[in-house]
N, C-alpha and C positions, 0 to 999 in steps of 0.2 A: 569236529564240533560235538560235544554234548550237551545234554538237555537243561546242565547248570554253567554252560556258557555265556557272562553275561552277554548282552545284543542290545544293541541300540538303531533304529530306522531314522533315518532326516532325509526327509522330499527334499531334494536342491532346484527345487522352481526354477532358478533364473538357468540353470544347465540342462533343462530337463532329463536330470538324474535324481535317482535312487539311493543314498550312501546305507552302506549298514556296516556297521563296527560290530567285532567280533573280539571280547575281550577289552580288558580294564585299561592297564598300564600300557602297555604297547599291542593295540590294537591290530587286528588284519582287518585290510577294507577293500568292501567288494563296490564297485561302484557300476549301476546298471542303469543303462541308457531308456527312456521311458515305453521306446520302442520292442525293445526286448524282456520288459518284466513281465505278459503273459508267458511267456517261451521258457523264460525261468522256473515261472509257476507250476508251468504244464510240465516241464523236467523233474521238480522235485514232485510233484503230485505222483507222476507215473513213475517215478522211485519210490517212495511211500507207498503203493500200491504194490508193487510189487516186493516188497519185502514182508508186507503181511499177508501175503500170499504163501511163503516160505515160510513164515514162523510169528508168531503173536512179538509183541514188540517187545526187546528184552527190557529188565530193569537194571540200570549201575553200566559199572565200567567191567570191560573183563581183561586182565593183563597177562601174558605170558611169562610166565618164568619160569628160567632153566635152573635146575637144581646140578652142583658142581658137586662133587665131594672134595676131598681134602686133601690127595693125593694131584688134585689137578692145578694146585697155586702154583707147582715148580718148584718150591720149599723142601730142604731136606729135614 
C-alpha cells in the first residue's frame, strides 16, 4: 500500500464489519469484524511507531533495479 493508494471505509452495520477497499478497478478488501478493529489499530499504531523510530518517514516509492549490460541478452 501506498500513501496514493485510493481507500475507501463502509461500516457494514447489519454484519458488524468494517469493509475497506484498497484500490479502484479491482479492489483488495480487507473485511474486519467490529471485535478486532482496536487490535487492528493497536498493530498498525505499534508499526508506525516503530518505524519512526528507525527512520523519519520516507517520501515516494523506491524501486529496485538491476542494471544488465548487453553482453547478458544471449545475442550474438
Amino acid at each position: 500500500m501506498t500513501a496514493d493508494l485510493p481507500m475507501r471505509v463502509e461500516p457494514l452495520v447489519f454484519a458488524g464489519r468494517v469493509e475497506v477497499r484498497f484500490g479502484n478497478a479491482f479492489p483488495a478488501v480487507l473485511l474486519v469484524d467490529h471485535a478486532a478493529l482496536p487490535r487492528l489499530v493497536r498493530g498498525l499504531t505499534e508499526g508506525q511507531a516503530a518505524l519512526e523510530k528507525v527512520a523519519p518517514p520516507a517520501t515516494g516509492r523506491h524501486v529496485l533495479v538491476e542494471e544488465v549490460g548487453d553482453d547478458a541478452t544471449g545475442e550474438d
